[in-house]
C-alpha positions as CSV (number, residue, x, y, z in Angstrom):
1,X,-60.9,-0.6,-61.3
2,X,-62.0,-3.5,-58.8
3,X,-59.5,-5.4,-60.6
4,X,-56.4,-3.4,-59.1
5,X,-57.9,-3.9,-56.0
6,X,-57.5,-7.4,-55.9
7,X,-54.1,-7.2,-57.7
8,X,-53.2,-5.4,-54.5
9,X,-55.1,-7.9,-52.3
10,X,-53.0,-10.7,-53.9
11,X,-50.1,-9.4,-53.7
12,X,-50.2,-8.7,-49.9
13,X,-51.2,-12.1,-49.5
14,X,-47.8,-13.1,-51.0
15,X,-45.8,-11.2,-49.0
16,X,-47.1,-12.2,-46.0
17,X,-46.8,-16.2,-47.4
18,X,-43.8,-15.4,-48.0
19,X,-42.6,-13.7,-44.6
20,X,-44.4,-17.2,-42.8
21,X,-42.2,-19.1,-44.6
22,X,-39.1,-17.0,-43.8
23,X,-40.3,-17.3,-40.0
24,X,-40.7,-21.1,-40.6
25,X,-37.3,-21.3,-42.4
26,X,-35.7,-19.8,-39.0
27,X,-36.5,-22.3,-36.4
28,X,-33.7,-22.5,-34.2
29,X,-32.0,-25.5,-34.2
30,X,-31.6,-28.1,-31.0
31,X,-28.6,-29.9,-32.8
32,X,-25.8,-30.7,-30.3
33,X,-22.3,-31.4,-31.1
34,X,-21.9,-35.4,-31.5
35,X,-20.8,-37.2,-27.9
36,X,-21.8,-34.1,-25.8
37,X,-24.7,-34.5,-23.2
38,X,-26.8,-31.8,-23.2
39,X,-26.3,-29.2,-20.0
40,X,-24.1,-31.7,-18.2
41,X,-20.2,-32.1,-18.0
42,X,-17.3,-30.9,-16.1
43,X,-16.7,-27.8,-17.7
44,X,-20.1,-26.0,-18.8
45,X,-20.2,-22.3,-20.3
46,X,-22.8,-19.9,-19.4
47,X,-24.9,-17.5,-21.7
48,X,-24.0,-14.0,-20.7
49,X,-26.0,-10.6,-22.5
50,X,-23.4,-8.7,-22.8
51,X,-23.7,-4.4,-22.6
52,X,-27.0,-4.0,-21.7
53,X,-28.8,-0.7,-20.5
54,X,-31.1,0.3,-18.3
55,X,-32.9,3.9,-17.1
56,X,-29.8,4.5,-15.5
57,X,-29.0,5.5,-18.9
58,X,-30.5,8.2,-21.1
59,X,-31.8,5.8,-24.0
60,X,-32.3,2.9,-21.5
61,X,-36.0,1.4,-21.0
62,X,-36.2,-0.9,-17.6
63,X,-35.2,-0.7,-14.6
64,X,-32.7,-3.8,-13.5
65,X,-35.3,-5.9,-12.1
66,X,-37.5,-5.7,-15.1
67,X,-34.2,-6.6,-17.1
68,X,-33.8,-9.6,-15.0
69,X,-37.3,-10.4,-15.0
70,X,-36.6,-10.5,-18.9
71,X,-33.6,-12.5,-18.7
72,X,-34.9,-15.3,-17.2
73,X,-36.5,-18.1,-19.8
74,X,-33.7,-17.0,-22.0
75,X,-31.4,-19.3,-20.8
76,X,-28.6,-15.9,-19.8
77,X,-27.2,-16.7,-16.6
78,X,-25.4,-13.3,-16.4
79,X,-26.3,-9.7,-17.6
80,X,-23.4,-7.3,-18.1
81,X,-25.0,-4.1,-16.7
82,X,-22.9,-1.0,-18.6
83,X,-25.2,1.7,-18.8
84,X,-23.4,5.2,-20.1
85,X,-20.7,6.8,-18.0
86,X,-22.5,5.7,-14.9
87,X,-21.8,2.9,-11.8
88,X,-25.3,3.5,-10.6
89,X,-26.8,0.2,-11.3
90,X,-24.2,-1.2,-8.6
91,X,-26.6,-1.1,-5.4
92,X,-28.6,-3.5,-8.0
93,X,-25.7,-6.1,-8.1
94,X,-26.6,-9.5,-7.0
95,X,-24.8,-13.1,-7.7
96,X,-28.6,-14.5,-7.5
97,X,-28.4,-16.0,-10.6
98,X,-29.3,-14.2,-13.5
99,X,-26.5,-12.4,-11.6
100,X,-26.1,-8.7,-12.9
101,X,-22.5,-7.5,-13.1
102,X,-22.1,-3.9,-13.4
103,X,-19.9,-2.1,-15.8
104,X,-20.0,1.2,-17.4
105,X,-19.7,2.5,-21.1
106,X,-17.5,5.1,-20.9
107,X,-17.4,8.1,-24.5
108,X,-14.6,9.0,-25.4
109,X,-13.8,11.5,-28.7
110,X,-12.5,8.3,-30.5
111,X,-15.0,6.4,-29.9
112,X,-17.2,4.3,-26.4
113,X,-15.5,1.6,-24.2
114,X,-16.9,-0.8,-22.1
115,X,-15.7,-1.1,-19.0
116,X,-15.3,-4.1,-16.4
117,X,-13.9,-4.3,-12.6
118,X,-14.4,-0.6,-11.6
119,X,-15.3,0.5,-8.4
120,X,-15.7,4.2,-9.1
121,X,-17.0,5.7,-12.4
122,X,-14.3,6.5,-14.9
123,X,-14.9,10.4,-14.7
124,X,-14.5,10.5,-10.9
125,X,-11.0,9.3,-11.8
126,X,-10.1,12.7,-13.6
127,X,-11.3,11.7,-16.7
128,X,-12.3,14.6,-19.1
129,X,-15.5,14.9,-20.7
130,X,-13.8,15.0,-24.3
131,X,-11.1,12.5,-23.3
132,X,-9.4,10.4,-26.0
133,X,-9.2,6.6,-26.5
134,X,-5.7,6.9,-25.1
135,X,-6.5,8.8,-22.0
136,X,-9.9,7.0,-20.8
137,X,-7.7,3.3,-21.6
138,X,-5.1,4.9,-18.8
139,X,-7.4,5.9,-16.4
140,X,-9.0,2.2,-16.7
141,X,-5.8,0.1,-16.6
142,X,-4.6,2.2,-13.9
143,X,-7.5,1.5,-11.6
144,X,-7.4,-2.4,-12.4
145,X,-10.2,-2.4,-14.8
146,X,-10.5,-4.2,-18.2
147,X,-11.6,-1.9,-21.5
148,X,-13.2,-3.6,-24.5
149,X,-14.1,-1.7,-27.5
150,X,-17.6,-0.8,-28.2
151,X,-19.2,-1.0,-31.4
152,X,-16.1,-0.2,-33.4
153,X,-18.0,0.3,-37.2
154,X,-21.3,1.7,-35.8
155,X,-22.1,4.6,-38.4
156,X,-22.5,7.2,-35.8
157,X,-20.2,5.9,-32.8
158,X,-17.0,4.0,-34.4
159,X,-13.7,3.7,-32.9
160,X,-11.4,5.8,-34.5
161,X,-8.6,3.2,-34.2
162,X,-6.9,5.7,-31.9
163,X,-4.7,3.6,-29.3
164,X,-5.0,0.3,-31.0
165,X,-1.5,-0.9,-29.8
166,X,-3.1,-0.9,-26.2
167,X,-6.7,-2.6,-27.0
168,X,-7.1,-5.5,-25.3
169,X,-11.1,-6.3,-26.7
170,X,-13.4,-5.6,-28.7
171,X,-16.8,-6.0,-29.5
172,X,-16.2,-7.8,-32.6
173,X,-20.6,-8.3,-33.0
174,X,-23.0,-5.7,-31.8
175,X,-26.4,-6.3,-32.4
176,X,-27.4,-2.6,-32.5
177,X,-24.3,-2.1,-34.6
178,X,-25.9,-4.7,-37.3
179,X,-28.9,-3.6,-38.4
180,X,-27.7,-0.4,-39.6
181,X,-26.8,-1.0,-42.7
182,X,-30.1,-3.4,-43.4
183,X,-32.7,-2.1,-46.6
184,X,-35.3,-0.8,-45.4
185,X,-37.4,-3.8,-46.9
186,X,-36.0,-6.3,-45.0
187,X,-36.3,-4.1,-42.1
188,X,-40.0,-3.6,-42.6
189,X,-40.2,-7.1,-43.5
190,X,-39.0,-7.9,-39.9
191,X,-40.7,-5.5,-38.0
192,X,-44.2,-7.0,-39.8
193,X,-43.6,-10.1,-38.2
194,X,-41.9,-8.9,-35.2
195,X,-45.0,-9.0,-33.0
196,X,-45.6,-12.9,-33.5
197,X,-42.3,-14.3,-34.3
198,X,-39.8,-11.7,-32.4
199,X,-36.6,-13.4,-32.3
200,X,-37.1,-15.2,-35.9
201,X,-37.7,-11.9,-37.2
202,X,-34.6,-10.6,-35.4
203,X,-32.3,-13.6,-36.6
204,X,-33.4,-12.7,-40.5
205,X,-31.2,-9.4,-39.9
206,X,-28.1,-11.5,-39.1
207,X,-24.8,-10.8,-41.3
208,X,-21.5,-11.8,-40.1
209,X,-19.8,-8.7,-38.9
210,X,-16.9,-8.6,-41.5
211,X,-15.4,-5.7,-40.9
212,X,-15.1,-6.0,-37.7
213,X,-13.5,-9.4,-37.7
214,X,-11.0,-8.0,-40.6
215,X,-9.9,-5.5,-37.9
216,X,-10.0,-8.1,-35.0
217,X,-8.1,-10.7,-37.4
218,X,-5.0,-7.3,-37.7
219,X,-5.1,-6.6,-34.4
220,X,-4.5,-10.6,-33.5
221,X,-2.0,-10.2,-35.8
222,X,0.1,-8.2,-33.4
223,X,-0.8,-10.2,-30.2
224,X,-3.6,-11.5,-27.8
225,X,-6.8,-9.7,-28.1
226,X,-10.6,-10.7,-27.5
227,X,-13.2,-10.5,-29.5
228,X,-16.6,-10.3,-27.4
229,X,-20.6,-10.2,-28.9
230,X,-22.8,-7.7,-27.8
231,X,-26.1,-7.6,-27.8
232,X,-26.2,-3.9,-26.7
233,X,-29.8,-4.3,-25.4
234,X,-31.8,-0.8,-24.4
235,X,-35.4,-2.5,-24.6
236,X,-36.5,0.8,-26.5
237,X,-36.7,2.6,-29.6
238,X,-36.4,6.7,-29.9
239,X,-38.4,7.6,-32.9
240,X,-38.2,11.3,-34.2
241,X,-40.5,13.6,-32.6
242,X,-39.5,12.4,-28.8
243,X,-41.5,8.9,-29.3
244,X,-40.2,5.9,-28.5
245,X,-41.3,1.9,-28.8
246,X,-40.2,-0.9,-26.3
247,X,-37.9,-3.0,-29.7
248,X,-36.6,-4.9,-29.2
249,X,-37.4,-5.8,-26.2
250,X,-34.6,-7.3,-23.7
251,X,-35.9,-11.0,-24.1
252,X,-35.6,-10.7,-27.7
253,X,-31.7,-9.3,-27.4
254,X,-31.1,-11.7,-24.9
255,X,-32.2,-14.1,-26.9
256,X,-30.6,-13.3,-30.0
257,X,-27.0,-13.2,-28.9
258,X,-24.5,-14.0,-26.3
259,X,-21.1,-14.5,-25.0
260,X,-20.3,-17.8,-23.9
261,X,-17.8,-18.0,-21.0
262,X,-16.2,-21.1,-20.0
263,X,-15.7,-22.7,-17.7
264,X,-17.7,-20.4,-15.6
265,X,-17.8,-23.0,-12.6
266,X,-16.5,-26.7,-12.0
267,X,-18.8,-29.2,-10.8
268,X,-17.1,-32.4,-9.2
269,X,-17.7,-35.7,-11.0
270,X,-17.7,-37.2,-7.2
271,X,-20.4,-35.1,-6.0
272,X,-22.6,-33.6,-9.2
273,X,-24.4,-31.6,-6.4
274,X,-21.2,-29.5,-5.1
275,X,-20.8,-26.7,-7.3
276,X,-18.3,-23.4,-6.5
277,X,-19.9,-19.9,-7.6
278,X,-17.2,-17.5,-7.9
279,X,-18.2,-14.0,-7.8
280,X,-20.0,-13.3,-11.1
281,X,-18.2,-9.6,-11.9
282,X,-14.8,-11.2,-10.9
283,X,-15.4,-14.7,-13.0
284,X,-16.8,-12.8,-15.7
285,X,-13.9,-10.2,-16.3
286,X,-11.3,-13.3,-15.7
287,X,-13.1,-15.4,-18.3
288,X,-13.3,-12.1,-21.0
289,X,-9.7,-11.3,-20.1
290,X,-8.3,-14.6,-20.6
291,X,-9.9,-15.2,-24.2
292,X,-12.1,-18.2,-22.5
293,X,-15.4,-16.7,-24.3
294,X,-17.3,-17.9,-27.3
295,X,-19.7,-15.4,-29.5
296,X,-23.0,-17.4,-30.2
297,X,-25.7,-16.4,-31.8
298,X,-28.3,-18.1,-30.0
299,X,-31.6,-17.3,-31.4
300,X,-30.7,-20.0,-34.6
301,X,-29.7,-23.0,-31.8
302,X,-28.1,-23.0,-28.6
303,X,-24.4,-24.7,-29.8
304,X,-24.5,-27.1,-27.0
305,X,-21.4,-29.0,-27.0
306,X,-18.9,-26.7,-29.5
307,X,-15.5,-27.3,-28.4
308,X,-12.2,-25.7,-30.3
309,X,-9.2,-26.9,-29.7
310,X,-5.2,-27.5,-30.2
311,X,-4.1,-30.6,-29.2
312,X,-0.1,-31.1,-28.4
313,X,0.5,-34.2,-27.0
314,X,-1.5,-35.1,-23.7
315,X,-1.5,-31.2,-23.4
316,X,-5.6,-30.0,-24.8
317,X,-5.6,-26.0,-25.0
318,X,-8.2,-24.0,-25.4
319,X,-10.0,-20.8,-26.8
320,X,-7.7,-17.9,-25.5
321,X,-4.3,-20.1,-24.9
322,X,-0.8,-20.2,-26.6
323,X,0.6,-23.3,-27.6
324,X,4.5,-23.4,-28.1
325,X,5.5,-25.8,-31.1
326,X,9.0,-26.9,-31.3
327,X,10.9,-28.0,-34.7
328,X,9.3,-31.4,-35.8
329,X,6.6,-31.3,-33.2
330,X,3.2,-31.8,-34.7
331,X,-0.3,-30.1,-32.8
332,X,-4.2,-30.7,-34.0
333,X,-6.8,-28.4,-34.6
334,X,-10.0,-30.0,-33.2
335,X,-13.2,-28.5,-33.7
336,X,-16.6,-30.0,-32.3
337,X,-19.5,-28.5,-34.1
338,X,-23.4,-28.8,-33.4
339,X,-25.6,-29.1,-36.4
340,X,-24.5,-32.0,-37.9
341,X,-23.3,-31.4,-41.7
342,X,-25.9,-28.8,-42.0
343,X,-23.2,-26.5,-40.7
344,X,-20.1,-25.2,-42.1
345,X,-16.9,-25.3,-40.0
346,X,-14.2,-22.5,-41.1
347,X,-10.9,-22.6,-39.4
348,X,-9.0,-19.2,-39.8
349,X,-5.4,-19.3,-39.7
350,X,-3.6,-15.5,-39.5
351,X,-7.2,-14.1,-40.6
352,X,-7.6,-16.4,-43.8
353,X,-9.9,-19.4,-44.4
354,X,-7.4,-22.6,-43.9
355,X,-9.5,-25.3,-43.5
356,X,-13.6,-25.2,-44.3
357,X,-15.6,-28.5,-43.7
358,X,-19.4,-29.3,-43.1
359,X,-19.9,-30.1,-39.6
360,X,-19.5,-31.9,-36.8
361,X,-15.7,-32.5,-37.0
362,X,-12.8,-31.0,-38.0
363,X,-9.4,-32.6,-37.3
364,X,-6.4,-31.2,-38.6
365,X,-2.4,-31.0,-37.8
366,X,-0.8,-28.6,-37.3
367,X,2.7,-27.5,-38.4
368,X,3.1,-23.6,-38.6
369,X,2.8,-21.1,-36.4
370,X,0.1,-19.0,-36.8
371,X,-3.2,-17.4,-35.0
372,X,-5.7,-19.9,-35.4
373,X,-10.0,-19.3,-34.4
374,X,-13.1,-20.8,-35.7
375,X,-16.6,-19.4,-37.1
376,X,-19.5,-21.9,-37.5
377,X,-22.2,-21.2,-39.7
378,X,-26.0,-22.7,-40.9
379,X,-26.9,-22.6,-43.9
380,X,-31.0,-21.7,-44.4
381,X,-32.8,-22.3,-47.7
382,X,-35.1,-18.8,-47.6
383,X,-38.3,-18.1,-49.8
384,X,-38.8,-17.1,-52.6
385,X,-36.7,-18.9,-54.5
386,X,-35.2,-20.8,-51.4
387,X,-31.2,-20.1,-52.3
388,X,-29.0,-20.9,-49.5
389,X,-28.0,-18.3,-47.2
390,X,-25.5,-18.4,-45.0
391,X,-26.4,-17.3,-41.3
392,X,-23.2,-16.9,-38.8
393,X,-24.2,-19.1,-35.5
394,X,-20.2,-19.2,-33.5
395,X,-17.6,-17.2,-33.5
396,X,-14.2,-18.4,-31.1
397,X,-11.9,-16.7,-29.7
398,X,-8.3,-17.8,-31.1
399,X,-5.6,-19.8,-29.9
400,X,-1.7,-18.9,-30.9
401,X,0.5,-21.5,-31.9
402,X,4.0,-20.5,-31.8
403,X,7.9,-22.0,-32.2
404,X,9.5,-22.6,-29.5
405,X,13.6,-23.1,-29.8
C-alpha cells in the first residue's frame, strides 16, 4: 500500500507546482501606455476603493483608521466609506490623504444603493424600513445626494430592476459580487495560496462581469448612466457557526480593484509644486456623477497612462461627455492602452464589439451616432496546459456621440 501513498505525495506536489506557476503567471504588469510619463502630467486620476465597510457595520472588520492604515502602500488615495444604513463613520472623515469620504448603503426590498453627498442617514429622512427602489431613490435625490446601484446580480442581494428609468449608476464590478459563482476548486486553489501570494491569488478569480455590463450597455441605451467598480471590502469572513476570518483583508481589496477618477486635481505646468485639493466627498461625487471615472483592475498593473477619447476637431472629449456630430462632420475614437500588444483593446459601440485591436493604439473615425466605451484586457498563458485566458484589466465609462441638425 506504500505505493498509494506516494501516488498521493506526487500528486500534491503537482498541484502545488502547478498553483506557483499560476501565481508566477499573475505578476502584475508595470506596462504604461506609450508617450505617458509615469505619475506626472496635467491631469492625473486617483485610485479610489470604492464601498468599503467598517464595524460601523454589522459584517464590517476594522475600524476606519485600521482601514486607512491598510490603504496606504496600495497606492488608493480615497476610500469610499458606505457602511450599511448608517452616517456614523462621518466624525472619521478627513481630506488627509487617504481621505475617507463617507457614504451609506442604504436596503431597500429591490435591492441596496449606495449613497454619496448626504448629510443625514437615509432613514432619518422618512425612509421605511421595507422601502422600495423607487422610494429610497426619492428620498436621496430630494436631499441632493447621488444613488448608485449596489451589486445588481449578487445571488442573494440583486437589484430587482425596479426604477431603472431613474438610475443614474451602478456598480457595474463588485468584487464580493464575483466570486460567487467561482468552483469550489478554484476557490480552494486560491485560498491555498492566499497566505503567500494574496492579491495574485485574488486576481486568478477575475471574470469580466457580463451581465452586468449587458444591463449597463441597456440602460446606456436610454441615456447617460455610470458604471462604477467596487471592491466592496469588509476585511472579514462569517463562516457558519458564528466564526469569522479576516479575507480578504482590506489591502488585498484595495489592491485588487479601483475606480479611477479624473482629473481629481490640476497641477500648474508653471509651478509643479501648487496643487488645489478640492474637498474629497465633493470632488469625488462630481467626478462619479459626471462619468469622469475609469474601473481598473489594479492588482494585474496599474494602467498608467489609459486615455479614451472622441476627438472632433480641436475639441478632445472625454469619458462621461456627449459629442454632437453634424451631417458630413467626421470625429475619432482614440484609445491609449498600457501593455503594449499584449493587451486587447475592444471598443463598444451601442453595447456591441465595433472595433477590437491589440494594444497600445486604437484610432478610428467616427461617423454614426452611437454610445461608444472601451474594455482593455491581458491575456495570461495559465498552467497546465498554458491556454490563453483572458483577464479584464479597464473598463471606461462611455462617451455619446450624437447628430446635431
Amino acid at each position: 500500500m506504500k505505493w498509494i501513498g506516494g501516488v498521493l505525495l506526487a500528486v500534491l506536489a503537482l498541484v502545488v507546482a502547478n498553483r506557483v506557476l499560476l501565481i508566477v503567471a499573475m505578476a502584475p504588469w508595470g506596462i504604461p501606455a506609450p508617450g505617458v510619463s509615469v505619475g506626472g502630467g496635467i491631469m492625473r486620476p486617483v485610485m479610489v476603493a470604492f464601498h468599503v465597510h467598517s464595524r460601523h457595520s454589522h459584517d464590517g472588520g476594522g475600524t476606519v483608521e485600521e482601514i486607512r492604515e491598510a490603504a496606504r502602500g496600495t497606492g488608493v488615495v480615497a476610500l469610499a466609506l458606505t457602511d450599511h444604513n448608517t452616517l456614523a463613520g462621518r466624525a472619521e472623515a478627513t481630506s488627509v490623504w487617504p481621505a475617507v469620504v463617507v457614504g451609506e448603503e442604504v436596503s431597500t426590498d429591490g435591492g441596496h444603493l449606495v449613497v454619496l453627498g448626504l448629510h443625514e442617514e437615509t432613514r432619518r429622512g422618512g425612509l421605511e424600513e421595507r422601502s422600495g427602489m423607487g422610494e429610497a431613490l426619492d428620498a436621496v435625490e430630494a436631499r441632493g445626494g447621488f444613488a448608485i446601484v449596489a451589486h445588481p446580480s449578487h445571488p442573494r442581494i440583486p437589484w430587482d430592476r425596479s426604477a431603472r428609468d431613474r438610475v443614474r449608476a451602478l456598480e457595474i464590478y463588485n468584487a464580493d459580487e464575483d466570486w460567487r459563482d467561482e468552483g469550489i476548486l478554484n476557490l480552494l486553489g486560491s485560498l491555498l495560496t492566499y497566505p503567500v501570494a494574496p492579491v495574485r491569488s485574488l486576481s486568478l478569480l477575475l471574470d469580466r462581469p457580463t451581465r452586468n455590463l449587458a444591463l449597463w450597455d441597456s440602460l446606456l441605451a436610454e441615456r447617460a448612466v455610470v458604471g462604477v467598480g467596487a471592491c466592496d471590502a469588509h476585511g472579514r469572513l462569517d463562516l457558519p457557526g458564528g466564526a469569522r476570518i479576516e479575507f480578504p483583508g482590506y489591502r488585498e481589496a484595495f489592491s485588487l480593484v479601483s475606480t479611477a477618477v479624473w482629473p481629481w486635481w490640476r497641477v500648474s505646468p508653471a509651478d509643479s509644486h501648487g496643487t488645489h485639493r478640492p474637498d474629497p466627498s465633493v470632488a469625488l461625487q462630481r467626478n462619479i456623477e459626471s462619468g469622469r471615472a475609469t474601473v481598473v483592475f489594479r492588482s494585474l498593473g496599474a494602467a498608467e497612462g489609459f486615455r479614451f477619447q472622441v476627438r472632433r476637431g480641436g475639441e478632445v472629449h472625454w469619458s462621461g461627455g456627449r459629442v454632437p456630430l453634424r451631417a458630413g462632420e467626421r470625429a475619432r475614437v482614440v484609445v491609449l492602452a498600457p501593455g503594449g500588444r499584449r493587451a486587447i483593446v475592444r471598443v463598444l459601440k451601442d453595447g456591441r464589439v465595433w472595433r477590437e485591436a491589440r494594444g497600445p493604439l486604437v484610432d478610428e473615425e467616427v461617423t454614426e451616432p452611437g454610445v461608444y466605451r472601451c474594455e482593455v484586457y491581458q491575456t495570461r498563458a495559465l498552467p497546465p496546459l498554458y491556454r490563453e485566458k483572458e483577464f479584464p484589466w479597464i473598463f471606461s465609462n462611455a462617451i455619446r456621440v450624437v447628430t446635431e441638425s
